[in-house]
C-alpha positions in Angstrom: 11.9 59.2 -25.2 14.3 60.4 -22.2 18.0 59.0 -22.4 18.3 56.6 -19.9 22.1 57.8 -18.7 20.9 61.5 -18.3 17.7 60.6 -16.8 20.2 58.4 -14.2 22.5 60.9 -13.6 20.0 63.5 -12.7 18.7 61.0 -10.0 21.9 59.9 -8.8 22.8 64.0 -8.6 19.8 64.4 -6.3 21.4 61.4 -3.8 24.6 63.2 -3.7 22.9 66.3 -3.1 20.5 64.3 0.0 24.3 62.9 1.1 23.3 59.2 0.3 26.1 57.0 -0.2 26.4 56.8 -4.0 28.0 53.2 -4.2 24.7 51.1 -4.6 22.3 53.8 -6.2 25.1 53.6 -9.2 25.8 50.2 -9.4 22.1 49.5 -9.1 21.5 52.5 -11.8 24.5 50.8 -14.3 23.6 47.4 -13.9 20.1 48.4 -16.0 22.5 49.6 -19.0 25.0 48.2 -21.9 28.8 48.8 -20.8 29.2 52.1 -23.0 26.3 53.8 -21.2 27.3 52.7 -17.8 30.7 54.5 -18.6 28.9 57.6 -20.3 26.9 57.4 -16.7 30.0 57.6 -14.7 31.5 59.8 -17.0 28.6 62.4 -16.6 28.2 61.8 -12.5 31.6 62.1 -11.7 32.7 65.5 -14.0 29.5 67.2 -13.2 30.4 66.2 -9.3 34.3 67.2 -10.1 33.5 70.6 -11.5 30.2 71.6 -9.7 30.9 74.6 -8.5 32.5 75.9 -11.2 29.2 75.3 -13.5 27.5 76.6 -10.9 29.2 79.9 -11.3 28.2 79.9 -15.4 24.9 78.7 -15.0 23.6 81.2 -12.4 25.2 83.9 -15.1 22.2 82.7 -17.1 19.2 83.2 -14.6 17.5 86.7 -14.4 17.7 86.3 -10.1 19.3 84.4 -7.9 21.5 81.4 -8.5 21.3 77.6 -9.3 20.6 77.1 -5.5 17.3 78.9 -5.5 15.7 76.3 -8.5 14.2 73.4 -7.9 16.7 70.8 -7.1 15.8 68.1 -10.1 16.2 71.5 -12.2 19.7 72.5 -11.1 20.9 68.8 -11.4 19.2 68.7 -15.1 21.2 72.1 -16.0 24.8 70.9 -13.6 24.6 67.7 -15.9 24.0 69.1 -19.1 26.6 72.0 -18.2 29.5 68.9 -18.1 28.1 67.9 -20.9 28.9 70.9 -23.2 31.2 72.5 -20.8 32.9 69.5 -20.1 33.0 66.8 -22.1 32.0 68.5 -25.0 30.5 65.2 -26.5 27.2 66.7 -27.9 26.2 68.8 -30.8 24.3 72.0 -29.0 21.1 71.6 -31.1 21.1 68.0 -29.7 22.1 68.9 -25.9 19.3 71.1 -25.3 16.4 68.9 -26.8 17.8 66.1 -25.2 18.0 68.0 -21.5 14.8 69.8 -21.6 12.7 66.1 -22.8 14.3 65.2 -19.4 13.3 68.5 -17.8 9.2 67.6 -18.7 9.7 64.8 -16.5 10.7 66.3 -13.5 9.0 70.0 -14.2 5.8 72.0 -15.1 5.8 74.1 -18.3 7.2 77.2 -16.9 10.5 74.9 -15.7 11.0 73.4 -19.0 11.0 76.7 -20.7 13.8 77.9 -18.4 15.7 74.7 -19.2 15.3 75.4 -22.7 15.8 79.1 -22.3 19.3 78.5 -20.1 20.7 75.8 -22.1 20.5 77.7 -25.4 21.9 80.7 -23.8 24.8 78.1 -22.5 25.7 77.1 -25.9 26.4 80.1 -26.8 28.0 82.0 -24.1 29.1 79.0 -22.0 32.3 78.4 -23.1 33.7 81.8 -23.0 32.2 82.3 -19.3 34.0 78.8 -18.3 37.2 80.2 -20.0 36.7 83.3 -18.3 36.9 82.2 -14.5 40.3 80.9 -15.0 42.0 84.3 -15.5 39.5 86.1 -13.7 40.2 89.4 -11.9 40.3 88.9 -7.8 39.9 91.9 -5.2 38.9 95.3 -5.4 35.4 97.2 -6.6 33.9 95.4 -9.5 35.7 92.4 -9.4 34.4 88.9 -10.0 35.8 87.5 -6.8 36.3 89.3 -3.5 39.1 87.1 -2.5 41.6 84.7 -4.1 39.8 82.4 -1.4 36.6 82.4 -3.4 38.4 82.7 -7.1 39.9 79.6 -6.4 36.9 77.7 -4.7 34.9 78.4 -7.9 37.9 77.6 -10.0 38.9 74.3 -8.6 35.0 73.3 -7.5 36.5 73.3 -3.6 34.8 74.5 -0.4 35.9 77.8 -0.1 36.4 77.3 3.6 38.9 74.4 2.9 40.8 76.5 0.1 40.9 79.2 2.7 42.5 76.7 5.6 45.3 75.4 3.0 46.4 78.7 1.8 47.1 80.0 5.4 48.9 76.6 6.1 51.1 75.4 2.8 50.9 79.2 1.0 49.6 79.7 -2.3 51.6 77.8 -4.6 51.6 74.2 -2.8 47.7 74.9 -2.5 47.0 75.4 -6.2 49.3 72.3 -7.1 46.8 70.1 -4.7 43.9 71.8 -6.4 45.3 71.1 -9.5 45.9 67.3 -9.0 42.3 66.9 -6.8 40.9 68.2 -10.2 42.5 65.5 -12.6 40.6 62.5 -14.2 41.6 59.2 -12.9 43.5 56.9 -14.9 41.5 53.6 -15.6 42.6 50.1 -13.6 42.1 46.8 -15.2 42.1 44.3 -12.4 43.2 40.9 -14.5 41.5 37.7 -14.8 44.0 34.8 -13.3 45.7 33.2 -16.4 45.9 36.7 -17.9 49.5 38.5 -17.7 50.6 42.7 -18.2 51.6 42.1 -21.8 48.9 40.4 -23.0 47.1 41.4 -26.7 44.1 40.7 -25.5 44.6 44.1 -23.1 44.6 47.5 -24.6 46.6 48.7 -26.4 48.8 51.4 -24.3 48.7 49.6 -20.7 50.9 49.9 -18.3 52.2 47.8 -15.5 51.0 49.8 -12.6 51.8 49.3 -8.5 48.7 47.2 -7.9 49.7 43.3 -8.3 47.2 41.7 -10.6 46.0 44.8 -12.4 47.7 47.6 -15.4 46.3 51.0 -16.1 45.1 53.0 -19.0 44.8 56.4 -19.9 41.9 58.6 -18.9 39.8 58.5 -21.8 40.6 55.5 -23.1 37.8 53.2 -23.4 38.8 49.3 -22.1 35.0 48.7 -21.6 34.7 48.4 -25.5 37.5 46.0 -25.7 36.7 42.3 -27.1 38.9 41.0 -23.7 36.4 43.0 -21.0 33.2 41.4 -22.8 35.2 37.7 -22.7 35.7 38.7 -18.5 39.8 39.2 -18.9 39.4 42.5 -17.1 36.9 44.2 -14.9 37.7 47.8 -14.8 38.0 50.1 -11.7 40.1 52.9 -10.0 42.7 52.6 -8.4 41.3 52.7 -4.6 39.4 50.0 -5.8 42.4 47.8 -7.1 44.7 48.0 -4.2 41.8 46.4 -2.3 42.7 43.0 -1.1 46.5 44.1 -2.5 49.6 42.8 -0.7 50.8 46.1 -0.6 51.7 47.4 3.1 48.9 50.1 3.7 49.1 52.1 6.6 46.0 53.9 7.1 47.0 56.5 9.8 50.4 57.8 7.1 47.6 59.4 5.1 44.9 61.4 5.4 42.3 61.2 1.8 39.3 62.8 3.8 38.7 66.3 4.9 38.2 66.6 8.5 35.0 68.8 8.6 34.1 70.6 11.2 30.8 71.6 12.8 27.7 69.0 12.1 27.2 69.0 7.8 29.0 66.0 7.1 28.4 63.6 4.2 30.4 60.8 2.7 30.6 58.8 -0.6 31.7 55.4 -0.9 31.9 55.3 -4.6 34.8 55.6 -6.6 35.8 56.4 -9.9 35.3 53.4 -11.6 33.1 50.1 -10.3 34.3 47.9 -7.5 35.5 50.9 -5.4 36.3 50.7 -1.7 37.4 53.7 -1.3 35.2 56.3 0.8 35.6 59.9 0.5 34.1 63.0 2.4 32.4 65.6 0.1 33.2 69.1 2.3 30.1 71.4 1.9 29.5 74.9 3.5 26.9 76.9 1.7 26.4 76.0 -1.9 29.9 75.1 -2.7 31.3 71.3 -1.7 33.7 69.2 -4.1 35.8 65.8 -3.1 38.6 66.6 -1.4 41.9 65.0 0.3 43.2 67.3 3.4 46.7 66.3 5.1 46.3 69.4 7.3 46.0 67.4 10.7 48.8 64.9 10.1 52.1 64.6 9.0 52.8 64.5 5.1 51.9 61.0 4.0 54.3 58.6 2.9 51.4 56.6 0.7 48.1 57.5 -0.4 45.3 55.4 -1.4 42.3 57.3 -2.8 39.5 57.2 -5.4 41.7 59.7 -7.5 45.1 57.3 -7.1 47.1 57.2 -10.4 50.2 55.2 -8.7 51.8 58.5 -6.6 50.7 60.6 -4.0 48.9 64.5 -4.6 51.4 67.1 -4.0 50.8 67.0 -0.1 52.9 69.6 2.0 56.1 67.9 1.2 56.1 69.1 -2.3 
């Protein structure tokens, strides 16, 4: 039988990929599962989304043409997934990775598609990990070189259009660039938005909270698991990002001090309204030219922001061009 949270995430992949606004298709898609699979779900979505382009770069190493674009688009979602999955989260024996994948590839594929799952994924597991190591230190420029251009090095690298790498380089310079990149690229801290009658301090919270900006809610580590916790099953908590949390906040948000979407030009624009975690507000615009598109925040038509307020908010701003 097919996993229910990859068989998910593979259809929620295709909606991103058709530009749908992921909000409802993933609360709709969690609400048919226990708590520890709906976060395994986001989990999956949002790393394979984080780092696509990056596992895009080691998969097509894999095919005998072409790239991940050229396959059938439920089969490059099946092998983006299952790439965060070992490349990634690392959360999966190989053996059980690629039987688990390609019973979801027979559902989606003929034959001759499920053999190139299986084929792919078991070169993957064994090669994978050095070719995701690899792009890091990559060579850039010249004959022979992975990457023409530190433009398209880092666009693979940090899973960022390469035309938007390209636009902050010439505007901020190379190291206030890779320190956006960086930060863009980390996992979100969880929020726990608090039950009334339920104080920062409290045992029934994890254990490790902190007392965050958000009135009404602390924050945990990324990775942590608060879902699991006796006090979310009795309703203390509900657990979101913090976009989500300052929503309905009586913090002083000025909307115009910061910019958390790219401004995209020409006509290939597409937005997502999910966040991190569940109850998110926030919307962000996903930047694609080509094959290569990632979430991004872009402060290069307005002054450096004074707050920020995004799906990836851990309680300070990214290194805008200030830093």
């Amino acid at each position: 039988m097919a996993d229910p949270v990859r068989d998910a995430c593979v259809r929620l992949l295709l909606d991103v990929e058709k530009e749908i606004p992921l909000s409802g298709p993933l609360e709709v898609a969690q609400a048919r599962l226990e708590p520890a699979a709906r976060a395994r779900l986001r989990s999956l979505l949002t790393e394979t989304i984080r780092h696509r382009a990056r596992i895009d770069y080691v998969v097509s190493a894999f095919l005998s043409k072409g790239s991940i674009a050229s396959l059938h688009p439920p089969i490059r979602q099946i092998l983006r997934a299952a790439g965060t999955e070992h490349l990634v989260l690392q959360s999966t024996s190989p053996h059980a990775l690629v039987n688990s994948w390609v019973e979801i590839a027979r559902r989606y594929g003929h034959k001759g598609t499920t053999g190139l799952v299986n084929a792919i994924l078991r070169r993957l597991t064994r090669e994978g990990a050095a070719r995701w190591a690899a792009v890091e230190s990559a060579e850039v420029g010249g004959k022979g070189k992975p990457f023409r251009s530190l433009t398209a090095h880092w666009s693979v690298l940090y899973s960022h259009p390469d035309w938007l790498v390209d636009r902050w380089i010439r505007t901020w310079g190379e190291n206030r660039t890779r320190a956006i990149l960086e930060w863009n690229q980390k996992t979100p801290d969880y929020w726990l938005r608090l039950a009334p009658g339920v104080e920062p301090g409290s045992n029934a919270l994890p254990e490790g909270h902190e007392v965050g900006w958000v009135p009404g809610a602390v924050r945990v580590a990324a990775g942590s698991r608060p879902y699991e916790e006796t006090a979310f099953g009795q309703g203390d908590y509900t657990v979101q990002d913090g976009a989500g949390s300052s929503s309905g906040s009586s913090h002083p948000i000025r909307p115009a001090s910061c910019s958390t979407s790219a401004r995209l030009p020409g006509p290939r624009r597409g937005t997502s309204s999910s966040g991190e975690g569940s109850g998110s507000t926030c919307s962000r615009r996903i930047g694609r030219r080509g094959d290569r598109g990632g979430c991004v925040a872009d402060w290069s038509d307005s002054a450096a922001p004074s707050r920020c307020i995004s799906s990836r908010a851990t309680g300070a701003c990214p290194p805008g061009p200030e830093a």
